[in-house]
ZAMARGU-4260 file (C-alpha; in steps of 0.2 Angstrom, whole numbers, plus 5000, padded with zeros to 4 digits):
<rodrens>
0) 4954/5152/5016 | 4961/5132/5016 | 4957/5123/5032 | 4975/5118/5035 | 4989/5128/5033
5) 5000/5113/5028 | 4989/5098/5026 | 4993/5081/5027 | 4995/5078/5010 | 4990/5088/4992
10) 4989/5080/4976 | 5000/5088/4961 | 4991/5087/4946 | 5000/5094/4931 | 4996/5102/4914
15) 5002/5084/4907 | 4992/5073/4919 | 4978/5085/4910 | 4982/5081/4892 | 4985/5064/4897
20) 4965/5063/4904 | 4959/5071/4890 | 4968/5060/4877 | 4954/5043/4879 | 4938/5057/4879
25) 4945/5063/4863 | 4950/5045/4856 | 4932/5040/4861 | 4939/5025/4872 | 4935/5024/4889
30) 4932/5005/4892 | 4948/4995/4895 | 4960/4997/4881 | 4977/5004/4872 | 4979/5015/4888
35) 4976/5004/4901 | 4988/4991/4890 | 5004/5005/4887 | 5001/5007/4907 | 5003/4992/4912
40) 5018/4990/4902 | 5027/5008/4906 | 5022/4998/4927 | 5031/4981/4922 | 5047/4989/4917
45) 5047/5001/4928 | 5047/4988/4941 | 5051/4974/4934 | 5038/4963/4934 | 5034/4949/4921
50) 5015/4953/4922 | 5007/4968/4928 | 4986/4973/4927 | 4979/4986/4931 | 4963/4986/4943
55) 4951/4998/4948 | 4958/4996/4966 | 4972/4991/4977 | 4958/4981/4986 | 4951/4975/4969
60) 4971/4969/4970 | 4972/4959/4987 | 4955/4952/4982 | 4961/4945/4967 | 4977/4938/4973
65) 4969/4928/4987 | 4955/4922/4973 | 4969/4919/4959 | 4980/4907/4975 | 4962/4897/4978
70) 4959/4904/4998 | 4945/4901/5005 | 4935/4894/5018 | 4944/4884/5030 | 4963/4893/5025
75) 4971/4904/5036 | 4984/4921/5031 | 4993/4927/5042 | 4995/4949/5041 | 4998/4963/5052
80) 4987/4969/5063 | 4996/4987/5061 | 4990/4991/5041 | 4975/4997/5032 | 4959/4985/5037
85) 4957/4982/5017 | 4970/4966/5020 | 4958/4959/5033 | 4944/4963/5025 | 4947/4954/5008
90) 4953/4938/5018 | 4935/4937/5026 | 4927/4943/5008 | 4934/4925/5002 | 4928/4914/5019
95) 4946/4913/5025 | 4951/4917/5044 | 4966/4933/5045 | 4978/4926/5059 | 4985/4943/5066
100) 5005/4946/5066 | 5014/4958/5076 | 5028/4970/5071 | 5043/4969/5071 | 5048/4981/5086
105) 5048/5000/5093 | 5058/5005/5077 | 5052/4991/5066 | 5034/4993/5061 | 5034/4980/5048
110) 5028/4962/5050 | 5041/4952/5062 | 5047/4937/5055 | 5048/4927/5072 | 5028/4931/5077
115) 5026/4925/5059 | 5033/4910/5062 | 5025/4905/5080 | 5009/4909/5072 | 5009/4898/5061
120) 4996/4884/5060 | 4991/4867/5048 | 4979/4879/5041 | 4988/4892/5036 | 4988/4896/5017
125) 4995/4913/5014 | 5005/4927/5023 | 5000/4945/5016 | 5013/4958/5020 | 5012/4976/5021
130) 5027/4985/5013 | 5025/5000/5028 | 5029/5017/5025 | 5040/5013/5010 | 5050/5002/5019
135) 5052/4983/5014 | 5047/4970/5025 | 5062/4958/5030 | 5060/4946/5015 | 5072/4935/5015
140) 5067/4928/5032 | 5048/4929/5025 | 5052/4920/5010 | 5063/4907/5020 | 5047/4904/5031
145) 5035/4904/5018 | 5045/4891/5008 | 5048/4880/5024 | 5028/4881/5027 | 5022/4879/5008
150) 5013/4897/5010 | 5010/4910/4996 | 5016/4926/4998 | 5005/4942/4993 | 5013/4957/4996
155) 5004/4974/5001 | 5014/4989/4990 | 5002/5003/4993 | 5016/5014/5002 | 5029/5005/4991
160) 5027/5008/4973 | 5046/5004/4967 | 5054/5005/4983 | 5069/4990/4983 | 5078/4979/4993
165) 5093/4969/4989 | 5089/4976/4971 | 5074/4968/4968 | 5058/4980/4968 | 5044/4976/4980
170) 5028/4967/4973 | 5043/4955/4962 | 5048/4944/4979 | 5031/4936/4982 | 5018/4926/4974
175) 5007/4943/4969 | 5009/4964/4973 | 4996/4973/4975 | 4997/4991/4972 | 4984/5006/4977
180) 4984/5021/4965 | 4972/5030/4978 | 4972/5050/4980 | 4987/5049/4993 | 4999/5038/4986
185) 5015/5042/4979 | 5005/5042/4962 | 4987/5041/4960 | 4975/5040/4948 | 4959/5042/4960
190) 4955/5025/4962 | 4964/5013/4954 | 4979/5000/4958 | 4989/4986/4950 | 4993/4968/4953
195) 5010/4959/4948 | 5015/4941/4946 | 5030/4933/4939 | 5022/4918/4937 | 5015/4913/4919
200) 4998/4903/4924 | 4997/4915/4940 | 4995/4928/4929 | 4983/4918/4917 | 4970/4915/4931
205) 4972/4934/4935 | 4968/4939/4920 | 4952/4931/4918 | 4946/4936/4937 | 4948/4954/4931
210) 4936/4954/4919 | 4921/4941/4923 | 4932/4926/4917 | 4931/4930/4899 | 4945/4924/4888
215) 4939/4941/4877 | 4935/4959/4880 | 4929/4971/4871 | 4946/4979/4865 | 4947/4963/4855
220) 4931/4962/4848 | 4931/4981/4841 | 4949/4977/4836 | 4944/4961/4826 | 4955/4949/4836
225) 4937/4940/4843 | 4920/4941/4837 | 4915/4929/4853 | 4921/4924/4870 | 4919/4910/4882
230) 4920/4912/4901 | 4934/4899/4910 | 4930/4906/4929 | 4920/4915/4940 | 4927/4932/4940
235) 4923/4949/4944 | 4922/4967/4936 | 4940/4975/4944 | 4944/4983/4927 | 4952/5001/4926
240) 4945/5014/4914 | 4955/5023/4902 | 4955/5040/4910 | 4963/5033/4926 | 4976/5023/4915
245) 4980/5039/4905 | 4982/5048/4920 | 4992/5032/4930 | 5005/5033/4915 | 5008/5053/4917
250) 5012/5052/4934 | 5022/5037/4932 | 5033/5046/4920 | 5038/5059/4933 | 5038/5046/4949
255) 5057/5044/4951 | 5060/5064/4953 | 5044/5066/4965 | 5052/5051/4975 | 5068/5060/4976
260) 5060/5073/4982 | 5052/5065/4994 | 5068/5059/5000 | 5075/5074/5001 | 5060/5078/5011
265) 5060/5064/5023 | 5081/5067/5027 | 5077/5084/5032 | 5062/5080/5044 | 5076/5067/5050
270) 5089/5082/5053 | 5074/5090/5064 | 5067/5077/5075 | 5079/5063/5076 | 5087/5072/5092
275) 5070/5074/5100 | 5068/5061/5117 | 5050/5063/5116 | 5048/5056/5100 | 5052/5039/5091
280) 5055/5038/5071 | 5053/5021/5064 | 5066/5012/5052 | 5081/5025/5056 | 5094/5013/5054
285) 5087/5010/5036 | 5085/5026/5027 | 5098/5021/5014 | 5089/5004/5010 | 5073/5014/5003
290) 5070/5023/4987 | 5052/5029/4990 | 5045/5035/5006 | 5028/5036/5009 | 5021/5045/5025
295) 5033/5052/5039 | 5027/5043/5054 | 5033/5047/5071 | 5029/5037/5088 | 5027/5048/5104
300) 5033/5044/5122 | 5024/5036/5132 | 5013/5048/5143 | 5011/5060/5129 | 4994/5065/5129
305) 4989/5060/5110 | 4974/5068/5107 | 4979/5084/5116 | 4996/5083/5104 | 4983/5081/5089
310) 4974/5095/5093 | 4987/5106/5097 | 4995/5103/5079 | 4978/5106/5071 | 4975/5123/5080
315) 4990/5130/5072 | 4984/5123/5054 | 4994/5107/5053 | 4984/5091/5048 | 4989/5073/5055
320) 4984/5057/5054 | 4983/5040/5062 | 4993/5024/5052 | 4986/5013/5056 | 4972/5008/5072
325) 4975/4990/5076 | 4962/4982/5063 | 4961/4968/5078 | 4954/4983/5089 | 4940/4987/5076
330) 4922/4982/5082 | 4916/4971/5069 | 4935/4961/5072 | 4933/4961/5089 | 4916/4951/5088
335) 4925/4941/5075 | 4939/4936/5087 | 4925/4935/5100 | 4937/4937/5116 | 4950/4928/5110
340) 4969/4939/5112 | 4978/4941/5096 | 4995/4944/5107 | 5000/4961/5097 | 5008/4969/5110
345) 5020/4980/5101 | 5008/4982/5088 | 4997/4992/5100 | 5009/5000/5110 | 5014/5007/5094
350) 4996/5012/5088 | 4990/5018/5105 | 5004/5033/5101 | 5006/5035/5081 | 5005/5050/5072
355) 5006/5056/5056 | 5016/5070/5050 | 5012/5081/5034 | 5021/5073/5020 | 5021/5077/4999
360) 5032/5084/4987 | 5026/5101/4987 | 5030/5105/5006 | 5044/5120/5006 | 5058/5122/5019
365) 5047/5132/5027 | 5033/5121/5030 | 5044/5108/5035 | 5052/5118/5048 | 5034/5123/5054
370) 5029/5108/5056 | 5046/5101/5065 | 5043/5117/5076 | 5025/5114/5082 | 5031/5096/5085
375) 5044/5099/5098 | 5034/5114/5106 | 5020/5101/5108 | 5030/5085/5111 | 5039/5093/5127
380) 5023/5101/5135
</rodrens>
């Protein structure tokens, strides 16, 4: 018997996502090669990105875009505090200090431009925004600031994979995107995940962190291009295999009608829940602006006993989840900050009463209205 009776969120793997997996076991290529090359080019016009590469993570893709912009020790970039703690953990991976931004407001959990602005500081370098939920950050006021301050912009896209704003798709505004392919995203390859650039020598210096900062890889040298290589940079080993690519491009393929469902989805959880006082859901006032939402997230009233809300959901099989704890509320950044107050206050506000509600293509009327139902039963207690 499954654990839940609707879970959070379950994967869709298809005969074709099999064939596709297969294909490099039979062609005898696993390393990085004519997969991992057609997939980033099916991602670049998909998106319309000048230069997309494909990494083994969408960590392995933040860390690469604050090594490819030279932070480090001594810079500052400023994030949300209300986002996956991968952004703050690559910012200290490279010596550099994460400078903690609020959201925007109760119905706004993206970064807010005005904290951005009065926290920023002679050393700050770089502003990482987090493209929440599928919805964009407000970038022309990001941009404005970034350009008046002479800071990079590295945009988070893990929940945004071709969502758009004023026509241009998210991970084309900034300096670098950086994308997450993980097992609950709108399309996955396990691990896995893709940076984009539309700068020219950007893209040079991320090409050559990818793979150890060789000017050659082994594609080449079995194809005949190269017979050597020489090494121009200290770089890593954040390649992708050609089983993940294989598989990144079938989903790709089929990634506009699973967003379509998932909007179709997300209206009618909307239908449900918007009339309920108890209960606040973010970004209503932009539903239209968004072509790929990612998690259905949902704020209770204050005095709502979370936990007890939790656990009444799970007892009648339905799985939730928590995005995102205040990374500034973690241990290990609490002794980094050492006392000092990050001022966050609507970012934890918000935290303190986030859920999660199930969300993935294959949820049927029926589990939506389940769902909705448990949430109003539980909500009003």
């Amino acid at each position: 018997m499954p654990l839940w009776k609707i879970p959070l969120f379950e994967l869709e793997l298809t005969d074709d996502d099999v064939i596709a997996v297969l294909r490099p076991l039979r062609n005898r290529w696993l390393t990085m090669g004519e997969e991992t090359q057609r997939f980033e080019s099916a991602f670049k016009e998909k998106t319309g990105a000048r230069h997309a590469f494909a990494v083994s993570s969408g960590t392995a893709a933040l860390h690469l875009a604050l090594l490819a912009l030279e932070i480090g020790p001594g810079d500052e970039v400023l994030l949300p505090s209300f986002t996956f703690v991968a952004c703050a953990n690559v910012i200290r991976a490279v010596g550099a200090d994460p400078v903690f931004v609020d959201i925007a407001g109760e119905t706004d959990w993206t970064i807010s431009p005005e904290d951005l602005e009065a926290k920023i500081t002679p050393r700050s370098r770089a502003v990482m925004v987090v493209h929440y939920a599928g919805f964009p950050c407000h970038m022309e006021a990001i941009l404005a600031t970034a350009r008046r301050h002479n800071l990079a912009v590295i945009e988070d896209c893990a929940h945004a994979v071709i969502s758009k704003q004023d026509g241009i798709t998210c991970g084309c505004f900034g300096d670098a995107g950086c994308f997450s392919f993980f097992s609950n995203k709108n399309m996955t390859t396990g691990e896995g995940g893709m940076i984009t650039t539309q700068q020219d020598a950007l893209a040079e210096h991320l090409r050559l962190l990818r793979s150890h900062g060789m000017t050659s890889l082994t594609l080449d040298r079995y194809q005949g291009r190269a017979n050597s290589y020489d090494v121009h940079t200290i770089g890593l080993n954040y390649r992708i295999d050609e089983i993940r690519s294989a598989l990144g491009r079938s989903q790709l393929e089929r990634l506009t009608r699973n967003l379509e469902i998932r909007n179709e989805i997300y209206q009618t959880y909307v239908e449900y829940l918007a009339p309920l006082d108890e209960i606040t859901i973010p970004f209503l006032d932009r539903l239209e602006d968004v072509t790929g939402y990612h998690i259905f997230p949902i704020a209770l009233m204050e005095g709502i006993n979370r936990n007890q809300f939790i656990h009444a959901l799970k007892e009648e099989g339905i799985q939730t989840s928590i995005h995102y704890p205040p990374i500034h509320r973690f241990q290990v950044y609490q002794e980094y900050l050492d006392g000092e107050d990050c001022q966050c206050p609507i970012t934890e506000s918000i935290s303190a009463r986030q859920v999660t509600l199930p969300f993935y293509p294959g949820m049927n009327a029926k589990d939506i209205q389940t769902v909705c139902e448990a949430v109003i039963r539980h909500a009003r207690l």
